[in-house]
FIKESE-192672 format. One line per 2 residues: their letters; for each residue x, y, z of N, C-alpha, C. Coordinates in Angstrom, 1 decimal, decimal comma. Example, Ala and Ser with C-alpha at 12.3 -4.5 7.8 and 13.67 -1.06 7.14 Angstrom:
AS	13,2:-5,7:7,8:12,3:-4,5:7,8:13,2:-3,3:7,8  12,8:-2,2:7,1:13,7:-1,1:7,1:12,9:0,0:7,9
END
This chain:
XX	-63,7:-70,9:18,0:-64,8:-70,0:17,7:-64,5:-69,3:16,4  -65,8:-69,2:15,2:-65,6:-68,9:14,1:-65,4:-66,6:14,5
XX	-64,5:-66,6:13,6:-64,3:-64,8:14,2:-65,5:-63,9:13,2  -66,0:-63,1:14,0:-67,0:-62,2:13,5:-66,4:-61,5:13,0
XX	-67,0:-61,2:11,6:-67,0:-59,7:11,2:-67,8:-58,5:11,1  -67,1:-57,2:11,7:-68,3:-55,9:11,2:-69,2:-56,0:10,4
XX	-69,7:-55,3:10,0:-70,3:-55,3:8,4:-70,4:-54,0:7,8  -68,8:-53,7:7,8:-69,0:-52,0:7,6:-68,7:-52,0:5,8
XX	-68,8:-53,3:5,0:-68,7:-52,8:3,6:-70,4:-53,7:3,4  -71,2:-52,4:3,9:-72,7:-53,3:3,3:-72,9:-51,8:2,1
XX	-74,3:-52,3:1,6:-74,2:-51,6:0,1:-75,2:-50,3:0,5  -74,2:-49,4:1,0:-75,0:-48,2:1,4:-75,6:-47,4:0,1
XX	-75,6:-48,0:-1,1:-76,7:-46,9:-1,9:-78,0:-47,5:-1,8  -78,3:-48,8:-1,6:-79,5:-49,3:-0,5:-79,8:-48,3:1,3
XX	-79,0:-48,6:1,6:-79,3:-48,0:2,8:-79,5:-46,3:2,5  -78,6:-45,4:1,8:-79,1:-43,8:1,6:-80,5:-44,3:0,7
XX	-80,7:-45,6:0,1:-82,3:-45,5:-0,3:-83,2:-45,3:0,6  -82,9:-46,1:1,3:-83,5:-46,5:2,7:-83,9:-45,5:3,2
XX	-82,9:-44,7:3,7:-83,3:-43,4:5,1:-83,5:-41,9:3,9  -83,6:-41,9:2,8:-84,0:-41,2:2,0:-85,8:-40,8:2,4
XX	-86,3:-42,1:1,7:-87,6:-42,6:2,0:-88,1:-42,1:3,0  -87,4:-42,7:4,0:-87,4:-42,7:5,6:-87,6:-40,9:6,2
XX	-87,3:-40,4:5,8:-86,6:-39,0:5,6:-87,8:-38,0:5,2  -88,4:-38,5:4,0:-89,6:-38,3:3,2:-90,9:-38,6:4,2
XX	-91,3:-39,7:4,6:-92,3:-40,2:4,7:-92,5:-40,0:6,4  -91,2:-39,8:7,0:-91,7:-39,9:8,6:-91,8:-37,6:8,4
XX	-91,2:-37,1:7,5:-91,1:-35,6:7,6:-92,8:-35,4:7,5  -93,4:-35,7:6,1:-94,6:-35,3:5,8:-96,0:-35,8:6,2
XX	-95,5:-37,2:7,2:-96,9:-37,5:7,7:-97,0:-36,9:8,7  -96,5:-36,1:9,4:-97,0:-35,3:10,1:-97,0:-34,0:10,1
XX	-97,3:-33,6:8,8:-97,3:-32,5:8,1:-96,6:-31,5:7,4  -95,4:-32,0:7,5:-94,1:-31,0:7,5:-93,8:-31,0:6,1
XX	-92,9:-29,7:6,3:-92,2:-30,0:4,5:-90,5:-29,9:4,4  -90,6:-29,1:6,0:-89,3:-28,1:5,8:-88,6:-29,6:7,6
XX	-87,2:-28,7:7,7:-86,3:-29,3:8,7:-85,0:-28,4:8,7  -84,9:-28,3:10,2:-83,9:-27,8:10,7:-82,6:-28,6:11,8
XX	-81,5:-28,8:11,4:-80,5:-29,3:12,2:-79,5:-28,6:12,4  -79,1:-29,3:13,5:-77,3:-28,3:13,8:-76,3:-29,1:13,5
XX	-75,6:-27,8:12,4:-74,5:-28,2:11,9:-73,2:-28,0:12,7  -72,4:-29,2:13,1:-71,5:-29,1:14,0:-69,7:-28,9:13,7
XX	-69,8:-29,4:11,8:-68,4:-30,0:11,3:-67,8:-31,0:11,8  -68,7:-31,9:12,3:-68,4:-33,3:12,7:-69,3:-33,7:11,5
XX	-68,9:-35,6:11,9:-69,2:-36,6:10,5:-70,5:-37,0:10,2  -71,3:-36,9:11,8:-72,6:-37,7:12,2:-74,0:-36,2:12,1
XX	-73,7:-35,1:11,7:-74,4:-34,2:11,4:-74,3:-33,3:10,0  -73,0:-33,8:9,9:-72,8:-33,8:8,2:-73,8:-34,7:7,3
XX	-74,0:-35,9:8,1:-74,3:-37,5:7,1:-76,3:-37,1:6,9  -76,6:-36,5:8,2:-77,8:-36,2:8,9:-78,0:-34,9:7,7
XX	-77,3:-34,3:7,3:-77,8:-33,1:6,7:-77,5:-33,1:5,3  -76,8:-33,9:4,8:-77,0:-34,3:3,8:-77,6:-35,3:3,1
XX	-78,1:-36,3:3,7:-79,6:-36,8:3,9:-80,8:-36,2:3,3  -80,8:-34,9:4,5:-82,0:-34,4:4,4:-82,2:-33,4:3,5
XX	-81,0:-32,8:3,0:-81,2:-32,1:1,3:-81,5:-32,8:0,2  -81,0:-34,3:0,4:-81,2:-35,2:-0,8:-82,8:-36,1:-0,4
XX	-83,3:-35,7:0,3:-85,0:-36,2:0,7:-85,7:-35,0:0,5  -85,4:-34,0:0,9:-86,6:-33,0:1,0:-86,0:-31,8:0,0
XX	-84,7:-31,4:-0,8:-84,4:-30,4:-1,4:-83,9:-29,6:-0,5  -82,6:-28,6:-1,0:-82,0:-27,8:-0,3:-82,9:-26,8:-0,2
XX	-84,0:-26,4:-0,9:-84,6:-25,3:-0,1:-85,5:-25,5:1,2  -85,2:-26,3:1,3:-86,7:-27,1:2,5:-85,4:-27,4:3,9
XX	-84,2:-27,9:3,4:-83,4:-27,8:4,6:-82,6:-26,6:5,4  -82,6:-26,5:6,9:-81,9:-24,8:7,4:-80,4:-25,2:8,1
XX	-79,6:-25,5:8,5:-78,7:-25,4:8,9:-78,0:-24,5:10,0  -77,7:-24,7:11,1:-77,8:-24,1:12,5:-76,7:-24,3:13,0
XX	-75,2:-23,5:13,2:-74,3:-23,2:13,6:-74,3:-22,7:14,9  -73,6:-23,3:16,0:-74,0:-22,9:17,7:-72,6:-22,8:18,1
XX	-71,8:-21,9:17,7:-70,6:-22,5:18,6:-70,3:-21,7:20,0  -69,1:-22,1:20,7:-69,4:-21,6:21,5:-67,5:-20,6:21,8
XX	-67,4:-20,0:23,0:-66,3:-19,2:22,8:-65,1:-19,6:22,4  -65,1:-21,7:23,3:-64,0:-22,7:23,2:-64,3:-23,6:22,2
XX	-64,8:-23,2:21,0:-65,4:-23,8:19,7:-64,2:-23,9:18,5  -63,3:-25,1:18,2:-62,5:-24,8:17,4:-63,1:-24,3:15,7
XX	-62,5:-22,8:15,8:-62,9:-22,1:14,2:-62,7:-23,1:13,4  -62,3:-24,6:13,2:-62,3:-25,6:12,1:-63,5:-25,8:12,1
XX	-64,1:-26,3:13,3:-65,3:-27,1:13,1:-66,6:-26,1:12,7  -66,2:-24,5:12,7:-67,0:-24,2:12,0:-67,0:-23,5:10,4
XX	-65,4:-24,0:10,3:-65,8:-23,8:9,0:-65,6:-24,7:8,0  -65,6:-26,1:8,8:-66,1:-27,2:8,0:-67,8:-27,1:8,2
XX	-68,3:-26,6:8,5:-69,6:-26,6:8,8:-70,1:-25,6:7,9  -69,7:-24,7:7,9:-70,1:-23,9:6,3:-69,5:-24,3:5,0
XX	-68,3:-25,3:5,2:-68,1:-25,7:3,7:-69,1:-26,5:3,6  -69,2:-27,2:4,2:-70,6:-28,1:4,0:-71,9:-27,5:3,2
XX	-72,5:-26,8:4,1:-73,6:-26,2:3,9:-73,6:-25,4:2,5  -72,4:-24,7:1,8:-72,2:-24,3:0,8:-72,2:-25,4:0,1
XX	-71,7:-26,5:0,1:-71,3:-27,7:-0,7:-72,9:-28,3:-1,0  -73,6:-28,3:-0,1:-75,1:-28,8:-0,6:-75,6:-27,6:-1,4
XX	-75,8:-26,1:-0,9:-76,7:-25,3:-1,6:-77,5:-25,2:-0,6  -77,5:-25,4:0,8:-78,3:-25,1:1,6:-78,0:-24,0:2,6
XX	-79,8:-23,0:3,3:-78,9:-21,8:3,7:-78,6:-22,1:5,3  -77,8:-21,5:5,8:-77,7:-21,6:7,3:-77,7:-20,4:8,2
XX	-77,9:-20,4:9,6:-78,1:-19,4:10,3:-77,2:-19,6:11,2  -76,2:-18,7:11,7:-74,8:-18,8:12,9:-75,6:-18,1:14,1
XX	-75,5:-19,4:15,4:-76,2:-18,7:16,6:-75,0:-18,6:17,6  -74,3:-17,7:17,8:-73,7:-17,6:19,1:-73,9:-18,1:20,1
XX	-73,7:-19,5:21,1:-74,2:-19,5:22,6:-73,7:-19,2:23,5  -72,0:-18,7:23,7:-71,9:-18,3:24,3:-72,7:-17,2:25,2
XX	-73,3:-16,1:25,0:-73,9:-15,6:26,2:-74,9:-15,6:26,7  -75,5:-16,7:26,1:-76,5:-17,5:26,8:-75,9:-18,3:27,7
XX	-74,7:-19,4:27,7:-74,4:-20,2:28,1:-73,7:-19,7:29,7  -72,9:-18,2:29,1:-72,0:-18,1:30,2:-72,7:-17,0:31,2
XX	-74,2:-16,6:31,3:-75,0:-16,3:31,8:-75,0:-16,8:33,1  -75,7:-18,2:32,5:-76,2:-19,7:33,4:-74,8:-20,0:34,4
XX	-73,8:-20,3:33,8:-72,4:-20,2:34,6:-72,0:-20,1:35,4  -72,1:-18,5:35,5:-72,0:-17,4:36,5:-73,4:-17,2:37,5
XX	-74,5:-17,7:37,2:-75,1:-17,7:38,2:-75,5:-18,6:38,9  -74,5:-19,6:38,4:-75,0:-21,0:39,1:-73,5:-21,5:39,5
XX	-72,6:-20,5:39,2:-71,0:-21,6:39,3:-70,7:-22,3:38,8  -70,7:-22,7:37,6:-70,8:-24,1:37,2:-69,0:-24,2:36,3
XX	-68,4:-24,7:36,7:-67,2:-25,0:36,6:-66,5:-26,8:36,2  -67,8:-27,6:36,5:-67,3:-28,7:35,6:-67,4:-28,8:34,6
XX	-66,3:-29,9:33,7:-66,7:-29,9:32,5:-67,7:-30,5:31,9  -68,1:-31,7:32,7:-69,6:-32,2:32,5:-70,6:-31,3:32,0
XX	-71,0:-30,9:33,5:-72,1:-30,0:33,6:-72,1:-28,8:32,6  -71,0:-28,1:32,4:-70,6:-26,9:31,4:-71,2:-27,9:29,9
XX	-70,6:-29,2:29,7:-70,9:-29,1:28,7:-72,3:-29,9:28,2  -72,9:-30,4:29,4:-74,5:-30,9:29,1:-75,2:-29,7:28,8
XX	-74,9:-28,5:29,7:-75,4:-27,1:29,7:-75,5:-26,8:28,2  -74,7:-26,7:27,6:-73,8:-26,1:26,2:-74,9:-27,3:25,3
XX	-75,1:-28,3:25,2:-76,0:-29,3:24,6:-77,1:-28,9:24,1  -77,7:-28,9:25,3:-79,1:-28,4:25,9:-79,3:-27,2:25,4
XX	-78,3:-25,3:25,5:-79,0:-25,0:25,0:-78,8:-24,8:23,7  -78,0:-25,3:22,5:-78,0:-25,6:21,3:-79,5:-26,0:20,8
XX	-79,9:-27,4:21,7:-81,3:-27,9:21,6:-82,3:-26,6:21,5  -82,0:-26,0:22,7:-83,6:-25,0:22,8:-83,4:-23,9:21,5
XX	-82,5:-23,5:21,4:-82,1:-23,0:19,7:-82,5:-23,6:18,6  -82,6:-24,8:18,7:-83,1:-25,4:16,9:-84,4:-25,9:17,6
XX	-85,3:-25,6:18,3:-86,7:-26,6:19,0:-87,4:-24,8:18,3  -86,5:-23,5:19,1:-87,1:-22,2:18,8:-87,1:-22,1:17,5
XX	-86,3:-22,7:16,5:-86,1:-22,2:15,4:-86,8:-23,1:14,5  -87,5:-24,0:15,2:-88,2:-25,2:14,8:-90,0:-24,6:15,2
XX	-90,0:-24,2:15,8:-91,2:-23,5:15,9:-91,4:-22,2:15,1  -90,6:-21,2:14,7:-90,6:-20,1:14,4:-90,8:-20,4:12,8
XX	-90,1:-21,2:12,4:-90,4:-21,6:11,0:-91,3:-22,6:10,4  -91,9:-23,2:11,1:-92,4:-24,8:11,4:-91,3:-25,8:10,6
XX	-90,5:-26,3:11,5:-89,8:-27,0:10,5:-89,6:-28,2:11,8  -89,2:-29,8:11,5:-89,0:-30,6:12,5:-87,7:-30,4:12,3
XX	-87,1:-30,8:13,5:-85,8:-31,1:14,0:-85,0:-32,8:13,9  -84,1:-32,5:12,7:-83,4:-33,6:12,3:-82,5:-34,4:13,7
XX	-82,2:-35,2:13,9:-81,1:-36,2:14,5:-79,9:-36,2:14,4  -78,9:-36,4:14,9:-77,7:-36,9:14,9:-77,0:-37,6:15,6
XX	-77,5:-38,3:16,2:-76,9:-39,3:17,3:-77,0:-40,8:16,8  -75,9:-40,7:16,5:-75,5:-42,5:16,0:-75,4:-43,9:17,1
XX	-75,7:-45,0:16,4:-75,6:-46,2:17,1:-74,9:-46,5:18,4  -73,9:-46,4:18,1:-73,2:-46,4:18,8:-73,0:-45,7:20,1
XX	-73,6:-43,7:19,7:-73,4:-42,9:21,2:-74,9:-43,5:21,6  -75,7:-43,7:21,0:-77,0:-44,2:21,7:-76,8:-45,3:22,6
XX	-76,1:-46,3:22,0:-76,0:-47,4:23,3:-75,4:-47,3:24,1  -74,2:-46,2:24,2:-73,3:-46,4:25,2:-73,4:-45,0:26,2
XX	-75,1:-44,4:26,0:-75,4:-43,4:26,5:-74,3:-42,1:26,1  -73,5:-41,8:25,3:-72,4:-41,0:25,0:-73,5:-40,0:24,6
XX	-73,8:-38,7:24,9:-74,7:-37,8:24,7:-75,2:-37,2:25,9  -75,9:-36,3:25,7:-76,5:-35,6:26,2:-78,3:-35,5:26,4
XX	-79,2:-35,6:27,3:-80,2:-36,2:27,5:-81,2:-34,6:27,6  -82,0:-34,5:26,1:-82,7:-33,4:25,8:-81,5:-32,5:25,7
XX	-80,1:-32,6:25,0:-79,4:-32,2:24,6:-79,3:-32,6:23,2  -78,1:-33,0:22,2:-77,5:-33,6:21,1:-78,5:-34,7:20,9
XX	-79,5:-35,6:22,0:-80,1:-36,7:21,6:-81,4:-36,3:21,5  -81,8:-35,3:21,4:-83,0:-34,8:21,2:-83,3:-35,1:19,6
XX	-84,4:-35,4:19,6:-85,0:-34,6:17,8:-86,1:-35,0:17,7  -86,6:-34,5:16,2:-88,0:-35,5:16,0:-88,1:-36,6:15,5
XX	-87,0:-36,8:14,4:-86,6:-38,0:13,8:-85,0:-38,2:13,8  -84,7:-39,4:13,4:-83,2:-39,8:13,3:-82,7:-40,4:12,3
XX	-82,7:-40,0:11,3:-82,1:-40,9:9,9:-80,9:-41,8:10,2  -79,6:-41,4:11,2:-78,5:-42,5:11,2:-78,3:-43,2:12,9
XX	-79,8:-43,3:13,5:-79,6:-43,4:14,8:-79,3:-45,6:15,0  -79,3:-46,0:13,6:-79,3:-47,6:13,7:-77,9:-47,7:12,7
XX	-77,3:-47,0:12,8:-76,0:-47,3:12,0:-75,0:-46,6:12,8  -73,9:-47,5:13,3:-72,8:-47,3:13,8:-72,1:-46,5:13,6
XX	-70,7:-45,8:14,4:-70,2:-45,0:14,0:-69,4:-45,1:12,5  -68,4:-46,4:12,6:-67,8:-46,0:11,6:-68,7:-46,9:10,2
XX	-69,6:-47,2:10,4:-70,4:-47,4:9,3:-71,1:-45,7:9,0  -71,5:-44,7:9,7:-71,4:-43,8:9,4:-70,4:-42,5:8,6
XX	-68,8:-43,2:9,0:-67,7:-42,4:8,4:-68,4:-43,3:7,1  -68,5:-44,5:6,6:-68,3:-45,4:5,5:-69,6:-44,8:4,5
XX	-70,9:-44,2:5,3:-71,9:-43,6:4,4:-71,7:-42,0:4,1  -70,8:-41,3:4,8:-70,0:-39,8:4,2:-69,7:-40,4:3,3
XX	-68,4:-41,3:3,3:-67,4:-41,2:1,9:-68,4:-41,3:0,8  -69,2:-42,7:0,9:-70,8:-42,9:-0,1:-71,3:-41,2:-0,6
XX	-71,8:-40,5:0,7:-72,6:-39,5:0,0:-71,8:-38,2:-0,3  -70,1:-38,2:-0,4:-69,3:-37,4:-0,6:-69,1:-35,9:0,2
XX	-69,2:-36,4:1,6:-68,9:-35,3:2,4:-67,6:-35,1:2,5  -67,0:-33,7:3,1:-65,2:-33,5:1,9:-64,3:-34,0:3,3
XX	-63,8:-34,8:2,7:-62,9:-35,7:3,6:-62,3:-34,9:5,0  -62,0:-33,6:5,1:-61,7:-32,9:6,1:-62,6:-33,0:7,4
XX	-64,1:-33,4:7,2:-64,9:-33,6:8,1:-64,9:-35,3:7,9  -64,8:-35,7:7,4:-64,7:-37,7:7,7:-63,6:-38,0:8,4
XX	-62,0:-37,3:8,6:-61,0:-37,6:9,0:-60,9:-37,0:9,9  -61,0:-36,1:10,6:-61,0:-35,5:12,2:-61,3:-36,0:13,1
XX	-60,6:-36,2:14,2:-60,8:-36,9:15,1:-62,3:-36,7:15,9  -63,3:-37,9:16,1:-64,4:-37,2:16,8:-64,7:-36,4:18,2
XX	-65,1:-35,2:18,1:-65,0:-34,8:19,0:-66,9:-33,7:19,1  -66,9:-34,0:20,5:-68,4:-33,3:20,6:-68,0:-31,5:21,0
XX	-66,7:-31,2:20,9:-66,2:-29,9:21,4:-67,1:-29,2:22,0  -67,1:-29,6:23,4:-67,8:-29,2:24,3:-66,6:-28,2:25,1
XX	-65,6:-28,8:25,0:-64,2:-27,9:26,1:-62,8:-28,6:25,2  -62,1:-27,2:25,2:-60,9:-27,5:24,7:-60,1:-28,8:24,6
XX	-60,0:-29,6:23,6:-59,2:-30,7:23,3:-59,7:-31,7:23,7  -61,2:-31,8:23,8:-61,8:-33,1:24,3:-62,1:-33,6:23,1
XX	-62,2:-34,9:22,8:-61,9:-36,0:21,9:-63,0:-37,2:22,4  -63,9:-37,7:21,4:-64,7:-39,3:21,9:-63,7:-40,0:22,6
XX	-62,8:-40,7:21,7:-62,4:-41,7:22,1:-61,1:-41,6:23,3  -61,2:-40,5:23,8:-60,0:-40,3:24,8:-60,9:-40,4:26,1
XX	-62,4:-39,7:25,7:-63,1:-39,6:27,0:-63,6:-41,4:27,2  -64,2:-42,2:25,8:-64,8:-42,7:26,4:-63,6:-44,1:26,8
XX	-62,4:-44,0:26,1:-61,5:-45,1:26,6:-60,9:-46,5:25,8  -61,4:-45,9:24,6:-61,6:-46,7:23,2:-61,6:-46,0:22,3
XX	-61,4:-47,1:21,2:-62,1:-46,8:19,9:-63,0:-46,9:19,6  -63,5:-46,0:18,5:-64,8:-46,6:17,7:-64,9:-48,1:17,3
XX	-63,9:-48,2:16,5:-63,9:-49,0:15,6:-63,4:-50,6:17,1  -63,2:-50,5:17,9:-62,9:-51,7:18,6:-64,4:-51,8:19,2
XX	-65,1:-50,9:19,8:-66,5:-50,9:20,5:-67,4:-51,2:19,1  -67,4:-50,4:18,1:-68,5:-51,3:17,2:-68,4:-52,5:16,9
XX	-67,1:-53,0:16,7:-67,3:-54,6:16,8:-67,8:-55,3:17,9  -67,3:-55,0:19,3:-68,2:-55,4:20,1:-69,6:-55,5:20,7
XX	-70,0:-53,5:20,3:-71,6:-53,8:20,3:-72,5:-54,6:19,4  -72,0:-54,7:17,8:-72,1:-55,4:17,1:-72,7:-57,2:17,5
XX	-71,4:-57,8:18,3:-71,6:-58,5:18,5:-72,7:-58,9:19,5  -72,5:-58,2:20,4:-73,6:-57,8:21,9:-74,8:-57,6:21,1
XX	-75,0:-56,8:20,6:-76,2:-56,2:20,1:-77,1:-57,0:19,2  -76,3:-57,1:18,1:-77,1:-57,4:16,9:-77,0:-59,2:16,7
XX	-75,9:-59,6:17,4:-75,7:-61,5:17,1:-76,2:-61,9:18,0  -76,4:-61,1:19,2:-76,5:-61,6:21,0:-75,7:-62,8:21,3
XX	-74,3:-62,3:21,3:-73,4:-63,4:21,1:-73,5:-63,9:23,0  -72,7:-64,4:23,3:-72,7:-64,7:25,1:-71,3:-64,1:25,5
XX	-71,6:-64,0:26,9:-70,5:-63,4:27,0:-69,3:-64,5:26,7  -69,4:-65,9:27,0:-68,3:-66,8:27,2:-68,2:-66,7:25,4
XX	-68,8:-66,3:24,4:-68,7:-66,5:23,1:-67,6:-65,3:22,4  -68,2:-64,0:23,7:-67,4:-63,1:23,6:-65,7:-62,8:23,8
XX	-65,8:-63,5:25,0:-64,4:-63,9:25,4:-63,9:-65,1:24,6  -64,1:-65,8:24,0:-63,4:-66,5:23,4:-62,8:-65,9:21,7
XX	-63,9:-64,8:21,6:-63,3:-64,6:20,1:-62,3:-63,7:20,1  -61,8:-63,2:21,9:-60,9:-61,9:22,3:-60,9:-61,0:22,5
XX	-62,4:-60,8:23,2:-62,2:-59,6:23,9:-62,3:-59,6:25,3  -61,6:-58,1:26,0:-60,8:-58,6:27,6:-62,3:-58,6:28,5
XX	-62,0:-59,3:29,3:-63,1:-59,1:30,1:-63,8:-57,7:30,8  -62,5:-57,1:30,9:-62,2:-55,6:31,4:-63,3:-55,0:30,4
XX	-62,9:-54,7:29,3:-63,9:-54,1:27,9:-64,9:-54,6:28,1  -65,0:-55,9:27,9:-66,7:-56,4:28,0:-67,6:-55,8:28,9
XX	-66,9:-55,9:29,9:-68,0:-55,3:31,4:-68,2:-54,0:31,2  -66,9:-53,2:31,3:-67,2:-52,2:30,6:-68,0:-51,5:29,8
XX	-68,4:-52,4:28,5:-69,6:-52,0:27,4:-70,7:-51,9:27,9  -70,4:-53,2:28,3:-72,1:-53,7:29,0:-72,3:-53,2:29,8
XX	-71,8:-52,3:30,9:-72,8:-51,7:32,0:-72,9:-50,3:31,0  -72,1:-49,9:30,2:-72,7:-48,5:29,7:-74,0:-48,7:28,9
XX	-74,4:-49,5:28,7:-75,6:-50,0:27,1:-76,5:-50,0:28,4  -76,4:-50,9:29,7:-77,7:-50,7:30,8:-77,8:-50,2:31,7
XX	-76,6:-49,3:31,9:-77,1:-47,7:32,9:-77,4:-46,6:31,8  -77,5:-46,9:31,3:-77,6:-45,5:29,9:-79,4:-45,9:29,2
XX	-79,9:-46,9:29,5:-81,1:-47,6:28,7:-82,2:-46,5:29,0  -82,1:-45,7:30,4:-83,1:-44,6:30,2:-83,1:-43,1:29,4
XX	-81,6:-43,4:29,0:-81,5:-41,7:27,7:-82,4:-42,4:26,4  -82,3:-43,8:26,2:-83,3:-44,7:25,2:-85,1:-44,1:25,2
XX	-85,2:-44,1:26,7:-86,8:-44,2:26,5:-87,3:-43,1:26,4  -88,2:-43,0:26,5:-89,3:-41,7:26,5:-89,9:-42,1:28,2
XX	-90,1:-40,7:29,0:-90,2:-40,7:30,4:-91,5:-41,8:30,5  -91,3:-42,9:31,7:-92,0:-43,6:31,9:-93,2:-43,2:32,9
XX	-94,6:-43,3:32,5:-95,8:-43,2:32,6:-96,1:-44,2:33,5  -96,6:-43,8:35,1:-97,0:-45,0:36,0:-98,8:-45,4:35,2
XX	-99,0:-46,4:35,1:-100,2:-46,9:34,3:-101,0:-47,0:35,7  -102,4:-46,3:35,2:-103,3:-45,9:36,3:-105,0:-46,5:35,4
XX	-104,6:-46,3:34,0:-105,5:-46,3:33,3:-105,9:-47,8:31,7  -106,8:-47,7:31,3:-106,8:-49,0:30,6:-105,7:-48,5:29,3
XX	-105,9:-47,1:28,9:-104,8:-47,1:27,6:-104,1:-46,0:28,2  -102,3:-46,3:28,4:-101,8:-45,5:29,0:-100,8:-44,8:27,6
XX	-100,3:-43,7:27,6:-99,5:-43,0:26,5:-98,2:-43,9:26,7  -97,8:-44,4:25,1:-96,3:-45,5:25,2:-96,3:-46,5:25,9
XX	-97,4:-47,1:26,8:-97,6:-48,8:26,5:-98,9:-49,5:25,9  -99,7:-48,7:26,2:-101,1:-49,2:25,5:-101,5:-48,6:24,2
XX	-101,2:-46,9:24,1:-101,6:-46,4:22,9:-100,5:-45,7:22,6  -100,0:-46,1:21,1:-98,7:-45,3:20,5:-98,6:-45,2:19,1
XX	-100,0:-45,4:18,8:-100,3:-45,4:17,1:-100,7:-44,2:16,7  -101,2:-43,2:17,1:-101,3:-42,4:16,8:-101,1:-41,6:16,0
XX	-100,4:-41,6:15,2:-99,6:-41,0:14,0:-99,8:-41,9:13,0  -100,5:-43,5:12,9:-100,8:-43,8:11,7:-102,3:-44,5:11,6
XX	-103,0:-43,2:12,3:-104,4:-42,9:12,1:-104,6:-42,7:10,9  -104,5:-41,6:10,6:-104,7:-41,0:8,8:-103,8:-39,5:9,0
XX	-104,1:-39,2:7,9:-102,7:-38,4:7,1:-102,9:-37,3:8,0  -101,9:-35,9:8,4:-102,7:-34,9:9,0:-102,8:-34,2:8,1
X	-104,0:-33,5:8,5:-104,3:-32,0:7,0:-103,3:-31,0:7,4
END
């Protein structure tokens, strides 16, 4: 069996052309000028926000710090070196006492739950702050946490649009280095710092870089599995992947509509938005 390769040296000054555009054209056809995201001091909302200064101008982008009480002070002040580093302004929202509100009156003591909670209400913070200013709400949920359901559902995978939601993780580290985000945020280990010392790849039991070659191959070649296993990977991993990509397929959709009617919303009618321009 001939051996696959990644394709993490593709020519991303094409691709930041790409979701530049992309960035442009899906913001203002539905009227917008302005965008708001949260800035985390991770690499996938770094890439996401520097994107969208270089499509729409730093004055049109807001920048939204959420941390919380068990929030490593790194990750937020790679989050304002950032923001300084574009010229873009940002706003620091505290959630702890929102969060530890909910906590205490509900008990909530896992770290799951504590930290879907913690997701969620970051979300309702940039949706409020997204209304209050009219601005849409940028993306940051990469390839990779998309397939393998790694996120939070109307949490972190929320938005209105997604500039790096078809590019992999470490094809994502590979478009920082491209758009010069400062290496202290490209080299940290990933982590959604939901609770002290939690780490992607400890939780999910891998690597990045060993699961993008695989979904890669799953995904984009639709290799087989016996194609799979022959080029070496364990069966163990394989199965593994693959039931996360198809128990996870409904954080993918948009809530399904029992069809009662001849045009139902998201199977029959979904054009809507390229009617004509909105005033």
């Amino acid at each position: 069996m001939t051996q696959v390769n990644f394709p993490l040296d593709i020519d991303y000054r094409t691709v930041e052309e790409i979701l530049l555009n992309f960035i442009c054209c899906e913001v203002r056809k539905v009227g917008f000028e302005k965008v708001v995201i949260g800035l985390s001091g991770g690499v996938d909302s770094a890439v996401s926000c520097a994107l969208a200064t270089r499509a729409l101008g730093k004055a049109n982008v807001l920048a939204v710090m959420m941390p919380y009480k068990t929030s490593s002070p790194d990750s937020l002040a790679d989050a304002k070196l950032l923001a300084h580093q574009l010229g873009i302004s940002y706003e620091l929202c505290e959630i702890t006492p929102m969060v530890d509100a909910y906590f205490a009156a509900q008990q909530v003591t896992d770290n799951v739950r504590r930290g879907n909670v913690m997701a969620r209400m970051r979300m309702i913070v940039l949706y409020d702050i997204s209304m209050r200013d009219r601005r849409l709400v940028i993306g940051t949920s990469n390839k990779t946490e998309l397939l393998l359901g790694y996120g939070t559902l109307f949490g972190d995978m929320a938005s209105a649009i997604n500039p790096i939601g078809d590019l992999y993780k470490t094809q994502v580290w590979a478009l920082a280095k491209h758009l010069g985000i400062p290496n202290c945020i490209i080299e940290k280990k990933p982590s959604a710092d939901l609770w002290e010392g939690q780490t992607d790849e400890d939780e999910l039991g891998f690597t990045y870089a060993e699961v993008d070659k695989l979904l890669y191959q799953m995904i984009d070649l639709r290799m087989s599995d016996e194609d799979l296993l022959k080029n070496g990977t364990s069966w163990e991993f394989l199965s593994k992947t693959r039931r996360l990509v198809v128990r996870n397929q409904f954080k993918r959709m948009t809530p399904v509509i029992a069809k009662l009617s001849s045009r139902t919303l998201g199977i029959d009618f979904r054009y809507a938005r390229d009617w004509q321009a909105v005033k």
